[in-house]
C-alpha positions, 0 to 999 in steps of 0.5 A: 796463470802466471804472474805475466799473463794475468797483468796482461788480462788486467792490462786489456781488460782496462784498456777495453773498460776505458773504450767503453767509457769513452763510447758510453759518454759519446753516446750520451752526449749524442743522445742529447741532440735527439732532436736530431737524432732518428729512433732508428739510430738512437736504437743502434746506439743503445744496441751497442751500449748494450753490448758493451755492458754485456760484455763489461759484466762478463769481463768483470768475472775474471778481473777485479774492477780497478779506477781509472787513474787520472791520466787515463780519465782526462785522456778518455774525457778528452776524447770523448767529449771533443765537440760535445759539453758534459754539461747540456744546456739547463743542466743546474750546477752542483755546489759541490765541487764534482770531479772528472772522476766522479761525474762519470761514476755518478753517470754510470751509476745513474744510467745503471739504475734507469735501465732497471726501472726500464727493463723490469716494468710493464710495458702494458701497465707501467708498474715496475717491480719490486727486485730482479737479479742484477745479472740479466741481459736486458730481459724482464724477470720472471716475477710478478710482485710489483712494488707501488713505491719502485713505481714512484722511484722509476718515474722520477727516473724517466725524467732523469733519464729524459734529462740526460738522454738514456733513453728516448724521449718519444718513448719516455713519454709514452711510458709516463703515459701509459703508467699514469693512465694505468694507475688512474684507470685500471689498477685497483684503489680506495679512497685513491690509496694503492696497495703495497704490492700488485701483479705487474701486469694484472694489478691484482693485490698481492696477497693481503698487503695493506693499502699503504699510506706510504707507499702511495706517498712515494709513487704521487711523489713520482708522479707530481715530479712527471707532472713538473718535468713534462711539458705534456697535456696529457701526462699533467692531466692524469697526474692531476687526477690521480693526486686530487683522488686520494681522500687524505682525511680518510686515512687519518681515521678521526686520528690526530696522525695518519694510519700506516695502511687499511686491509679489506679484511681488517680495517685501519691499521693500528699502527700510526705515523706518529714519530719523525722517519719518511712520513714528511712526504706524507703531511706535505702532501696532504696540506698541500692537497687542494681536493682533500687537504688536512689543515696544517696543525696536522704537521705539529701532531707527530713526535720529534725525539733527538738522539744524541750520538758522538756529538751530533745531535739530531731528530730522529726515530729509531729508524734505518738511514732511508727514513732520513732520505726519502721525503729529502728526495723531492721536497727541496728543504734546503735552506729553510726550516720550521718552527722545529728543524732544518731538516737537511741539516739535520740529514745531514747530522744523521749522516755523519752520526750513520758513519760514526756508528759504523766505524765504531765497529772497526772489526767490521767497518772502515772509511772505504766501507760503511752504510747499513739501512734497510735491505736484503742480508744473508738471512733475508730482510732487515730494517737495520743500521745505527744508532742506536743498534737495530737488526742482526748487524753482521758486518754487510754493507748496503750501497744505497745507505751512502747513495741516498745520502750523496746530496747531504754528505758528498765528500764521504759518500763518493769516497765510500761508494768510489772505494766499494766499486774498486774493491769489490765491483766484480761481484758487488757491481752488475748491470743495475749497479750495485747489489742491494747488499754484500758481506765480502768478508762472508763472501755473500753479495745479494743477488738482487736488486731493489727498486726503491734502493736504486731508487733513492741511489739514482735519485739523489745522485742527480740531486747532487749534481743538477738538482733535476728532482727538486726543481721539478717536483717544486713547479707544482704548486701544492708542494710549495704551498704545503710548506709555507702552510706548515711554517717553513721559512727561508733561513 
């Protein structure tokens, strides 16, 4: 191809992703006035969305994705949103400065993510599966592993997507519903905790995964957050039933700190939740519990080591990025602190020392490309990152280590995330998103999808900009309660 004919293929194919912005944010913002607006129509809307997303995907084959420049951005706003405010009525503001730019990144990237938590559930039981490929076109995988933690991620999702109009509010609703009646009426249980992974429509343990403490953790934390956002009887109702089942002093099985799972087969797991990650969620959620709470000194009993690492000196495990990010993603710890920590601020350390680590291997690393936590690799799956060193580093990149961090370190995160997606967006970029991981100097780019990094990615995304999930899931009172019984006070 000559030089001439493929700057005119760049040269359309921009032109023609640009059409597609200016359509997507007027979509949104018609959706918005769904009040007004009939299923009928929302439908032939997200028909077309659809298509041009479909489309984008296959143009992103031949073309390298670009950035818009400034010009062509406030050109494309502008006519996208005569007559229509970006920001709807209840919408909080973020106390970060956001861009043009970045507004629309975070938007697509968002919507991006609820279409897989959309697409890749049961529609019969609301469970949501583990990964699919992020080449489809709108159909169901043809796998069977549900995950119980993606469940919790796509219900935050639901009201993320409510918020912002992705979706239909009447069938959000029923969804919501459905999943929560589901979980409390159909899908197996003990003691009110669920296991790891189930059939999506059958709800038949997989395997002998453990019933998991964490994982049920992650989904009530969706499902307390649908509770918080809706104005609904129904969904409110179940959600309070399912949360004031689980039995939390069972699982600490006469033990000072909470058991990571139980199997039929075996009993209590031997490994315990003793050492600072995600397990916050846990505790809280069990001190705040009003059926079968554990008393708060149970907040005093799990280890808090410091790693010192160029210069920042933070609580932490020798643990991957997420754990530092996933009780972050509902529990509001912003501006306040316990007896120990503040804990945001200390997320925010471990950030910063994340990238520090990265960049310490310039071989492989730069300021447009870091972030490493658990995630698929070329040889499977690994609970990798730094510091210190933990997995077979190899020089991958995984965009929810960044993402998930938006509402800690914004200004590095967007840039990095901003940078991937014009680097390598046409094979690191599909229709959920990013890939959950790539090595572009090994031309390796996974597949698939994870649920729980589109999650965390979609989650703290919104975070960053409304803070739609800490508001919502902060109405419930035992979540609040929690936190004053474990001695958190405002700064």
């Amino acid at each position: 191809m000559s030089m001439r004919n493929r700057l005119c293929k760049e040269q359309n194919a921009l032109s023609c992703r640009t059409h597609a912005l200016a359509a997507t944010i007027l979509f949104v913002c018609a959706c918005r006035a769904r009040s007004t607006t009939s299923r009928v129509e929302f439908q032939k809307n997200y028909g077309r969305w659809n298509a041009r997303l479909n489309q984008e995907n296959e143009e992103a084959e031949m073309v390298p994705q670009q950035l818009l420049t400034r010009r062509q951005m406030l050109t494309t706003l502008a006519l996208a949103t005569a007559g229509c405010a970006l920001t709807s009525p209840g919408f909080a503001q973020s106390a970060t400065k956001l861009s043009a730019a970045d507004e629309t990144f975070l938007d697509e990237l968002e919507h991006r993510a609820v279409l897989f938590f959309w697409e890749q559930a049961s529609p019969v039981s609301g469970q949501i599966l583990d990964r699919a490929r992020n080449d489809l076109n709108g159909e169901r995988a043809p796998r069977r592993m549900a995950s119980t933690a993606s469940t919790g991620f796509g219900l935050t999702a639901l009201c993320i997507a409510d918020r912002r109009g992705y979706l239909p509010h009447d069938q959000i609703v029923e969804r919501v519903r459905t999943t929560l009646d589901w979980h409390l009426n159909h899908l197996p249980e003990v003691h009110g905790f669920y296991y790891h992974f189930s059939d999506v429509e059958t709800g038949v343990r997989t395997g002998k995964v453990e019933l998991s403490s964490i994982d049920t953790s992650l989904l009530l934390c969706g499902i307390l957050t649908a509770r918080g956002y809706f104005d609904d009887a129904r969904i409110q109702s179940l959600a309070t039933q399912i949360y004031e089942r689980v039995d939390w002093p069972w699982m600490l099985n006469n033990g000072p700190t909470f058991s990571m799972g139980w199997t039929p087969e075996s009993g209590f797991l031997a490994s315990r939740w003793k050492t600072y990650c995600e397990l916050m969620m846990i505790y809280l959620l069990a001190i705040g519990s009003k059926s079968h709470p554990v008393a708060p000194e149970y907040w005093t009993h799990f280890a808090r080591p410091v790693i010192h690492y160029a210069g920042y000196d933070y609580i932490s495990g020798n643990d991957p990025l997420f754990t530092h990010q996933y009780s972050h993603a509902w529990f509001d710890f912003r501006g306040k602190r316990d007896a120990y920590a503040d804990y945001f601020e200390n997320s925010v350390k471990a950030t910063h020392a994340h990238k520090a680590f990265c960049l310490s291997y310039p071989k492989w690393y730069s300021k447009e490309y870091w972030g490493i936590t658990a995630s698929d690799y070329e040889g499977g799956y690994a609970a990798w990152g730094g510091p210190p060193a933990q997995g077979p580093l190899d020089g991958s990149v995984v965009p929810s280590a960044a993402a998930g961090s938006l509402a800690f370190v914004p200004t590095d995160c967007l840039s990095v995330l901003h940078a991937m997606r014009s680097k390598w967006g046409n094979k690191a970029w599909g229709r959920y998103g990013f890939v959950d991981a790539f090595h572009p100097a090994a031309n390796w780019y996974d597949p698939d999808v994870l649920g729980i990094d589109q999650g965390i990615s979609v989650v703290m995304a919104e975070n960053l900009r409304t803070g739609l999930v800490w508001q919502s899931f902060m109405r419930n009172p035992e979540c609040s309660r929690a936190m004053q019984l474990a001695g958190f006070r405002s700064l």
